[in-house]
GUVEXVEX-515480 format. One line per 4 residues: number of its first residue (from 1); their letters; for each residue x negated, y negated, z of C-alpha. Coordinates in Angstrom, 2 decimals, decimal comma. Each point is the difference from the previous one (the first is absolute). Example, Ala and Ser with C-alpha at 12.3 -4.5 7.8 and 13.67 -1.06 7.14 Angstrom:
2
1 = AS = -12,30:4,50:7,80; -1,37:-3,44:-0,66
This chain:
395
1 = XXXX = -112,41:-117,41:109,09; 3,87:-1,05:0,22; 2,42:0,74:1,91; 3,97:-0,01:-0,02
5 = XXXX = 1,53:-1,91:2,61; 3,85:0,68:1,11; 1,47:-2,33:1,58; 3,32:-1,49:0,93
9 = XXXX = 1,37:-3,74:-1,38; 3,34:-1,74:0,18; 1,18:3,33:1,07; -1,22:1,61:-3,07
13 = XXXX = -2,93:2,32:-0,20; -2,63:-0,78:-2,40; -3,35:0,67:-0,94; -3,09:-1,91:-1,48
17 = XXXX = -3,85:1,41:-0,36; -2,88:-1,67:2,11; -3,45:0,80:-0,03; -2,12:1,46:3,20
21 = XXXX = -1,50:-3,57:0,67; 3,46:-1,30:0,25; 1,11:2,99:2,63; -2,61:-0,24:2,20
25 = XXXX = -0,12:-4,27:-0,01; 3,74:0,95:1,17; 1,31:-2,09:-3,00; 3,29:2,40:-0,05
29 = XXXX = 3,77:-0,86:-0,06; 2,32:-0,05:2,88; 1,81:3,04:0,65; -2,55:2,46:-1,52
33 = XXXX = 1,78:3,72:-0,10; -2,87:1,89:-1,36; -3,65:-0,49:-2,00; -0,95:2,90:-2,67
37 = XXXX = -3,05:0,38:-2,22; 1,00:-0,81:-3,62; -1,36:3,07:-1,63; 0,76:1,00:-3,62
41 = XXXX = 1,36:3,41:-1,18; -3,06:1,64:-0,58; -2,62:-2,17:1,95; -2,88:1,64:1,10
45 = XXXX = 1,18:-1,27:3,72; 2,81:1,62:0,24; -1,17:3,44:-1,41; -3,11:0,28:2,26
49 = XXXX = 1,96:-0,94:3,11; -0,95:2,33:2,78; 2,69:2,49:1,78; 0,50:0,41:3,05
53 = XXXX = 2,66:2,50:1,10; 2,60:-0,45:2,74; -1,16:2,60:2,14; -3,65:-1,33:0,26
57 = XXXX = 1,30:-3,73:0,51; 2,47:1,11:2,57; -2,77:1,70:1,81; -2,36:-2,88:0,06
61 = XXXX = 2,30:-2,10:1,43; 1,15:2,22:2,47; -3,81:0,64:1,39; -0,34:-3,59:-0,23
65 = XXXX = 3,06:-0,85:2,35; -1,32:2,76:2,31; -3,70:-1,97:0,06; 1,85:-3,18:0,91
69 = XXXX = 2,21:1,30:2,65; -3,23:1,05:1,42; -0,96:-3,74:0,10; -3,00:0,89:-2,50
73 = XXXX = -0,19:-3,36:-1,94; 1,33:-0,36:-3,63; -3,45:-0,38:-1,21; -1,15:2,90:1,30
77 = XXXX = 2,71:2,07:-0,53; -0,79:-0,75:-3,45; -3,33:1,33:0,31; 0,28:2,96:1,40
81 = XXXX = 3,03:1,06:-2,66; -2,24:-0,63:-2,82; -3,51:1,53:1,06; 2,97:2,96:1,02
85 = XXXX = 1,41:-0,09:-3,16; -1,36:2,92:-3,10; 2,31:-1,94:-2,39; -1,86:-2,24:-2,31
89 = XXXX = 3,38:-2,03:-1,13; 1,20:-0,30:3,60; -3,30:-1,04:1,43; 0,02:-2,66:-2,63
93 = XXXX = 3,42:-0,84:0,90; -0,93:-0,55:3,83; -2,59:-1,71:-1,21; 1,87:-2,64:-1,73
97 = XXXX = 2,02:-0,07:2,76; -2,55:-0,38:2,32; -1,93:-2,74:-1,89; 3,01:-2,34:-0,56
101 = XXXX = 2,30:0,22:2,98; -1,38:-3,12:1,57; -0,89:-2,03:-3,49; 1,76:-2,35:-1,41
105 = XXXX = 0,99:2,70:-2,89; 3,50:1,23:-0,65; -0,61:3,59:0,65; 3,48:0,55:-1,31
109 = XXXX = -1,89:-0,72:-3,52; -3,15:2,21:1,08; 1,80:3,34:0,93; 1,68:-0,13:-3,29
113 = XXXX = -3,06:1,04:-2,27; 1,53:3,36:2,03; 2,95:2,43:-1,00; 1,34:0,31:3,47
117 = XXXX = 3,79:-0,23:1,43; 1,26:-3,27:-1,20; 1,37:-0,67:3,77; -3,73:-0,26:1,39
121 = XXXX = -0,61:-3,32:-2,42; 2,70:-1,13:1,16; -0,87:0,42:4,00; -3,14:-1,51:-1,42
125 = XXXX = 2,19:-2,98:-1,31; 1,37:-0,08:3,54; -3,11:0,11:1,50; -1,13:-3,06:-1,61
129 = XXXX = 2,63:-2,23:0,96; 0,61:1,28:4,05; -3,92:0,96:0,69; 0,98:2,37:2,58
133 = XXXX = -2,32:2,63:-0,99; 0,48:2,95:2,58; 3,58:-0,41:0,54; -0,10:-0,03:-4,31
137 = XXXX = -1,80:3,46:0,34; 2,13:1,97:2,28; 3,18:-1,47:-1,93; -1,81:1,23:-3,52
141 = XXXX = -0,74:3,28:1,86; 3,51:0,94:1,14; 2,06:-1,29:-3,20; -2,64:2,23:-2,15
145 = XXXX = 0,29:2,91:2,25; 4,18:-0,57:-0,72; -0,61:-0,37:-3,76; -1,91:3,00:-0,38
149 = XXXX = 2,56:2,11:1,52; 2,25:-1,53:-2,29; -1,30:0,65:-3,01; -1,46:3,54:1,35
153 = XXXX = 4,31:0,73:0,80; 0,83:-1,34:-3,55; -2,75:2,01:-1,49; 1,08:2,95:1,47
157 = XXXX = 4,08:-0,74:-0,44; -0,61:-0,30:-4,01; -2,72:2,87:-0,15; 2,55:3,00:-0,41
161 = XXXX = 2,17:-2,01:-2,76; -3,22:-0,99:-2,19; -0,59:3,78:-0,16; 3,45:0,52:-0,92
165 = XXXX = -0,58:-2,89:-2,66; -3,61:1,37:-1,55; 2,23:3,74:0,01; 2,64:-1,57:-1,94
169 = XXXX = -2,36:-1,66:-2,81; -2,03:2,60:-0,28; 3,00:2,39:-0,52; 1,37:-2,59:-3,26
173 = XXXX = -3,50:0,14:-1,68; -0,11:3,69:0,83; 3,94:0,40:-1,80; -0,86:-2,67:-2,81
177 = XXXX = -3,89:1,16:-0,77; 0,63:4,21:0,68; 3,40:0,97:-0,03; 1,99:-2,38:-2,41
181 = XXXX = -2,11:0,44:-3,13; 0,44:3,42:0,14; 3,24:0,56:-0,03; 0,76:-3,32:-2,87
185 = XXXX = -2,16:2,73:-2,40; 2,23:2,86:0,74; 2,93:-2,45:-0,13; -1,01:-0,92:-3,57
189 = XXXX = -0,89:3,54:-1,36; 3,67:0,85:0,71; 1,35:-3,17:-1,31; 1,99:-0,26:2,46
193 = XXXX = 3,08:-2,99:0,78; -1,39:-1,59:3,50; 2,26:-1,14:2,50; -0,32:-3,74:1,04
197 = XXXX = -2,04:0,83:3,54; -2,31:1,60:-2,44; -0,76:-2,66:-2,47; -0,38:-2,15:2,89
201 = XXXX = -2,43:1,93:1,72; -2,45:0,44:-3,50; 0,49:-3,97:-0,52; -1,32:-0,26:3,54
205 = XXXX = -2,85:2,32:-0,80; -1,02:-1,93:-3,78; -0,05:-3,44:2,44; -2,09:1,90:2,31
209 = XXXX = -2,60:0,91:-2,85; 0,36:-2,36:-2,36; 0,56:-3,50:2,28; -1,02:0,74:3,60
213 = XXXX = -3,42:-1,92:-0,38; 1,86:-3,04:-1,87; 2,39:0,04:2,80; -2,62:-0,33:2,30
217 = XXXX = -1,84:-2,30:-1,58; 3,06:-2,33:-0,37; 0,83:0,55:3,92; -3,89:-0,99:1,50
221 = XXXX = -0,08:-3,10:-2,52; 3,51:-0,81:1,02; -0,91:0,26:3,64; -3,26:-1,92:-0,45
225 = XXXX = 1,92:-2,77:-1,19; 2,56:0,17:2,37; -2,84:-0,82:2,51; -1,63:-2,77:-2,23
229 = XXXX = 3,34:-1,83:0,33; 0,63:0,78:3,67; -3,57:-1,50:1,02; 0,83:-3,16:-2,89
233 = XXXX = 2,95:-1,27:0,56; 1,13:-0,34:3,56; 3,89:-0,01:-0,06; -0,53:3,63:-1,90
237 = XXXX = -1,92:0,82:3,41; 2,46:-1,03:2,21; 3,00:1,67:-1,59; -1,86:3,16:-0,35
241 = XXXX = -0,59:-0,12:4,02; 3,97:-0,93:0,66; 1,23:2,84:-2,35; -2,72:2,37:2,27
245 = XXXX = 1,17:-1,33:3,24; 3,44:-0,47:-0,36; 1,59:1,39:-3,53; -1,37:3,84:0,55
249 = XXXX = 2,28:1,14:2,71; -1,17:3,05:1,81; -3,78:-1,05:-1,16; 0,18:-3,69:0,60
253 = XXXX = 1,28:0,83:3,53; -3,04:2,52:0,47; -2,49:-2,36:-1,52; 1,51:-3,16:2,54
257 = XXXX = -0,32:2,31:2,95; -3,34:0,57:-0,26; -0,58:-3,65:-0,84; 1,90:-1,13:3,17
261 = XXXX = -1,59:3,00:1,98; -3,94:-1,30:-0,70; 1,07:-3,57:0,79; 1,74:0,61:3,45
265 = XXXX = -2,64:2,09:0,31; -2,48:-2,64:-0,44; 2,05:-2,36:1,95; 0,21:2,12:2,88
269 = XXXX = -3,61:0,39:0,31; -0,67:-3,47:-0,29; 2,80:-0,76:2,66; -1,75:2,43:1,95
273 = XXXX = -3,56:-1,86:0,00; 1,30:-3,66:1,30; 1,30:-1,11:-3,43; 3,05:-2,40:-0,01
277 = XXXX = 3,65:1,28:-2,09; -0,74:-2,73:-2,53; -3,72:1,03:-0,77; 0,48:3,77:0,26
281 = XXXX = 3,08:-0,81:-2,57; -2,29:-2,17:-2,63; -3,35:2,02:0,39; 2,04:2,88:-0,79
285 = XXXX = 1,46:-0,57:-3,36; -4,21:0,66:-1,53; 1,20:3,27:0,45; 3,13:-0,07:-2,64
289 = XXXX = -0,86:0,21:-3,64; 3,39:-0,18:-1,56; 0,96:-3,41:-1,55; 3,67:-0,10:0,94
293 = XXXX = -0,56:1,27:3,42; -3,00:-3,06:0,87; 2,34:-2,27:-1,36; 2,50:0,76:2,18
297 = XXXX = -2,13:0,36:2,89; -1,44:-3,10:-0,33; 3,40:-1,58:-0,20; 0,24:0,85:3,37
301 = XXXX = -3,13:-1,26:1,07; 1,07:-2,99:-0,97; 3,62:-0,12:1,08; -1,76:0,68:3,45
305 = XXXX = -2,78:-2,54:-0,86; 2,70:-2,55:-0,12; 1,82:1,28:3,70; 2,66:2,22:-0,85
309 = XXXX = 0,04:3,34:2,11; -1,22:3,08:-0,67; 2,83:1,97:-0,75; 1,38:-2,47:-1,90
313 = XXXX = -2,91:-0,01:-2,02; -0,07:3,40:-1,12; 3,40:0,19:-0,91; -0,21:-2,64:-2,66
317 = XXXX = -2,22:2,55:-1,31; 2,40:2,39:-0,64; -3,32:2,44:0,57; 1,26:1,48:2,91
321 = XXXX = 3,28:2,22:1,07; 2,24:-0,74:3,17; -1,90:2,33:2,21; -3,28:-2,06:-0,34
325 = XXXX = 1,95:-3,44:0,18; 1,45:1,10:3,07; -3,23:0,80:1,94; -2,05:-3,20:-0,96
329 = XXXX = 3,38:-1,55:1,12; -0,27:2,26:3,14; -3,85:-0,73:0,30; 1,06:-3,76:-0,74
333 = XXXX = 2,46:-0,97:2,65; -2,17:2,69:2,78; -3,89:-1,48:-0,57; -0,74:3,70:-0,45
337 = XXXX = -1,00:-0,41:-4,04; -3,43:2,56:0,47; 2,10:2,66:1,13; 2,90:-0,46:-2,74
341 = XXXX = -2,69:-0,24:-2,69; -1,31:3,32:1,17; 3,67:1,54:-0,08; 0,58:-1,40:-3,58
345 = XXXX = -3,81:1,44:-0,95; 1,60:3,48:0,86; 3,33:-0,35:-1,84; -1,50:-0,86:-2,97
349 = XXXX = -2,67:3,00:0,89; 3,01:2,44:0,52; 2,11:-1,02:-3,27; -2,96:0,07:-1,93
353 = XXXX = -1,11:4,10:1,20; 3,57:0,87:-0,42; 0,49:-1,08:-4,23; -3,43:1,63:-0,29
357 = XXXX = 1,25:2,80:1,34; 3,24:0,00:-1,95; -1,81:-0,72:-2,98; -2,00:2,63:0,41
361 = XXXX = 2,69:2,50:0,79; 2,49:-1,73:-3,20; -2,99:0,58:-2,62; -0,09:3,81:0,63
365 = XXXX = 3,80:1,20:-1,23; -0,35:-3,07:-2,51; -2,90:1,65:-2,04; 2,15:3,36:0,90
369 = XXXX = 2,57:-1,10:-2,16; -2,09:-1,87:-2,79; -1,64:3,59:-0,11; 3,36:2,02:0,33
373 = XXXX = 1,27:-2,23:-3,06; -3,48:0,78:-1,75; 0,90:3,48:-0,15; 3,53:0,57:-0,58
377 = XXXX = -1,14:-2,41:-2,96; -2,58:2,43:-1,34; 2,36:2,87:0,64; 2,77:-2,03:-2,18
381 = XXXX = -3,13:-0,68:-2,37; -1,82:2,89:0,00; 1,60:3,14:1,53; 3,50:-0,41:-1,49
385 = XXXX = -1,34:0,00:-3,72; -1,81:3,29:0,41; 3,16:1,65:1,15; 1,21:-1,04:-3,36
389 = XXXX = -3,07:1,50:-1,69; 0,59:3,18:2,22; 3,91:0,15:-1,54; -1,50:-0,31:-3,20
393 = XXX = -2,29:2,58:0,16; 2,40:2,68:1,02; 2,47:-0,93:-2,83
């Protein structure tokens, strides 16, 4: 079995393969970001991975916490949850816990034969390297209870527009299947001179019938090589994840804000459990996935690695706006960084619920006009021409 390591050198980050032997003899680089199985496309691995839904993970954690703030021991705890628990996949899953917590074993590497929330590996990655295991629960229990809500909020912000989106495409192949073909035959029979919104509307109708599966044939290969070269060639990677974060405008802001949210989020909870400013900041960045964003972030680490201050730090970055620079400046000068932390945690929580919301509330009178514009085209298409065959007929 191989793994991928990630790792940062000469301020670069890189990658290189080692084997499970090597990982657990610790024969790993300096600087190590993350470790991921190397799994092909269609391995057998990946595709039999078992699932285990937010909910049910967020849930075991939290009667876990409750167990240790009842002093039970870890061990026990353990125990108890999985001669509890009805589910097969999560009783395994405590299991594996439960058997490697103490060994040698990165159980980072174990958990991952799972499909679970990416940010519980990555506690697990955490874990490994602090060893703190109850203050690691109640941190894992609280920042999954906040990511839940998240993602039950964005769920719930885009469910009303995705209805509006199914209406809309299921109104086109209702025009171009039903409706369209209809009137083209009566069209014809008349031999009548079509206006331009007319012939544009049949055209669209032959590429429905005639090309639609070619075109989507041509769009999954081109995105499954699109993907093939983002997971090849690394520079590809890492401009894909700046155009996301920073080239998108209203998106890239809503996709940095929930970024920046989870990791002062982490940070905070780590702050809260006896962690020092420097170690909440590093253990942190397991949580960010995007290229451009780690990079930066570990820029940082290492501009603070080296003794320059905080809020110095972060504006090399050019990560963070004025607001944010000004509290860790704040936090800086006062010795009061766990409470500023918290405060930036919650901006970053507030901007983030408030594009959600305006992108929930912008999509609605957008697909209002796309549809508007639909239909005064079929009435230029459609309608118009039979009020010519209607003059005709009374002639």
């Amino acid at each position: 079995m191989e793994f991928e390591v990630t790792y940062q050198e000469n301020s670069k980050i890189k990658k290189s393969m080692f084997t499970k032997e090597q990982i657990d003899s610790n024969k790993l680089p300096d600087n190590v970001i993350k470790i991921e199985k190397k799994v092909k496309l269609l391995n057998k691995e990946l595709t039999s991975r078992k699932k285990i839904s937010d909910k049910k993970l967020k849930q075991l954690f939290y009667e876990l916490n409750v167990m240790l703030d009842s002093n039970i021991l870890l061990d026990e705890a353990l125990r108890i949850l999985h001669n509890a628990q009805k589910d097969k996949i999560v009783k395994e899953f405590i299991n594996t816990i439960r058997t490697n917590l103490y060994s040698s074993t990165d159980i980072s590497l174990l958990v991952k034969e799972y499909k679970l929330n990416s940010m519980v590996i990555s506690f697990f990655s955490i874990l490994k390297n602090s060893g703190n295991t109850t203050s690691f629960i109640k941190i894992i229990s609280s920042i999954l209870d906040e990511n839940y809500l998240i993602k039950k909020e964005f769920k719930k912000a885009l469910f009303y527009p995705m209805i509006l989106v199914i209406t809309f495409i299921s109104a086109l192949i209702g025009i171009f299947k039903i409706v369209v073909p209809k009137f083209e035959i009566m069209f014809i029979q008349y031999k009548m001179e079509l206006s331009f919104a007319t012939k544009m509307l049949f055209s669209a109708k032959n590429i429905y019938e005639n090309y639609l599966g070619l075109i989507l044939l041509f769009v999954f290969f081109s995105f499954i090589f699109l993907i093939s070269l983002y997971k090849k060639y690394e520079k590809i990677k890492f401009f894909l994840n700046y155009i996301v974060a920073k080239k998108l405008y209203f998106f890239s802001g809503l996709y940095t804000d929930k970024i920046f949210y989870e990791y002062f989020l982490c940070m905070e909870s780590l702050l809260n459990n006896g962690y020092k400013f420097h170690d909440s900041f590093t253990n942190s960045k397991v949580l960010i996935k995007n290229y451009f964003v780690l990079d930066r972030i570990t820029q940082i680490e290492n501009l603070l690695k080296s003794g320059k201050s905080i809020e110095y730090s972060l504006e090399q970055s050019k990560l963070f706006d004025e607001l944010t620079l000004s509290l860790i400046k704040t936090g800086e000068i006062s010795n009061s960084l766990q409470i500023t932390v918290g405060e930036i945690k919650n901006i970053y929580k507030r901007k983030f619920n408030d594009k959600l919301k305006f992108l929930s509330m912008a999509i609605e009178p957008i697909f209002f006009i796309i549809i508007m514009l639909l239909i005064i085209w079929i009435i230029l298409a459609i309608f118009v021409p039979l009020w010519s065959i209607g003059d005709v007929l009374k002639i």
